[in-house]
C-alpha positions in Angstrom: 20.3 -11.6 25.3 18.6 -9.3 22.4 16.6 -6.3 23.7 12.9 -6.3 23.6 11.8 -3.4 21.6 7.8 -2.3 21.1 6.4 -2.7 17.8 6.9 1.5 17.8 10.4 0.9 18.3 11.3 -1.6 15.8 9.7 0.4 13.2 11.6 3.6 13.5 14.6 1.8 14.5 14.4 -0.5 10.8 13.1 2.8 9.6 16.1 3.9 10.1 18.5 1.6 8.9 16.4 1.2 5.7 14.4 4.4 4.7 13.0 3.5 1.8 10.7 1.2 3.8 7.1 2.0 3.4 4.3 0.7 6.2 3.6 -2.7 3.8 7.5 -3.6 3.6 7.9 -2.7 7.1 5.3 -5.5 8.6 7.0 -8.1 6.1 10.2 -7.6 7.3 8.8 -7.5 11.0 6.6 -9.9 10.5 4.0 -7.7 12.1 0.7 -6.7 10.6 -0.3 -4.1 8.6 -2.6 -2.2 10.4 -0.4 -2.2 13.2 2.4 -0.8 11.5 0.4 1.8 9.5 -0.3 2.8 13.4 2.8 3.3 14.4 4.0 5.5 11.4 0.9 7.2 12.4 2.0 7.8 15.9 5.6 8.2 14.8 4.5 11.1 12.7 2.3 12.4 15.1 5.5 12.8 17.4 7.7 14.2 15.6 10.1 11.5 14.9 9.1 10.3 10.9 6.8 13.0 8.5 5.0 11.8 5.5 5.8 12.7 2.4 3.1 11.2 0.1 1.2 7.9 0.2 3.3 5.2 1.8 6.4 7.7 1.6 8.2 8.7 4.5 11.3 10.4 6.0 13.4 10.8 9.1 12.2 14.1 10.4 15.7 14.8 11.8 15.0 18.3 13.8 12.4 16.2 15.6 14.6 13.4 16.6 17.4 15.8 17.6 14.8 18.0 19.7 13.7 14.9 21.2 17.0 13.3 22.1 17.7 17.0 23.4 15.0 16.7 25.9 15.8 12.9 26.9 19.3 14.4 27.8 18.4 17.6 29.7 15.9 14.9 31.6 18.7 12.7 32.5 21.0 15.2 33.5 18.3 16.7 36.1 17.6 13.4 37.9 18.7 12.5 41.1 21.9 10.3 41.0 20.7 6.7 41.3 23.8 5.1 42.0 24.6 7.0 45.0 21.4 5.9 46.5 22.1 3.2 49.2 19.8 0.7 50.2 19.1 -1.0 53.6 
């Protein structure tokens, strides 16, 4: 069963695979609309995942996504240990 991703997601996931993908080639290869993709490169941007380089340029902004995968895994390792929970 494929996984369902958000529209958020999908774009920096294709983003990704394919860099050279701008906001208008992104929504035709999602099928998604325009808008909503210029959105999420917004908001990818705004996190600290993708920066902008110029009109409809964009890059990986790889210290983010390191810092960010950093955090995920300092998370992980300091919640409780759902698989020794037991459940009546």
């Amino acid at each position: 069963m494929a996984e369902e991703y958000t529209l958020r997601e999908s774009v920096l996931r294709t983003f990704l695979s394919d860099p050279e993908l701008g906001p208008s080639e992104m929504a035709d290869r999602l099928g998604a609309k325009y808008n909503s993709v210029k959105a999420a490169y917004a908001k990818l941007c705004k996190e600290g995942l993708l920066r902008r380089e110029g009109r409809g340029n964009y890059a990986p902004n790889v210290p983010g996504i390191l810092l960010q995968l950093m955090d995920r895994l300092e998370a992980l390792e300091k919640a409780p240990d759902r698989s020794a929970t037991t459940y009546v």
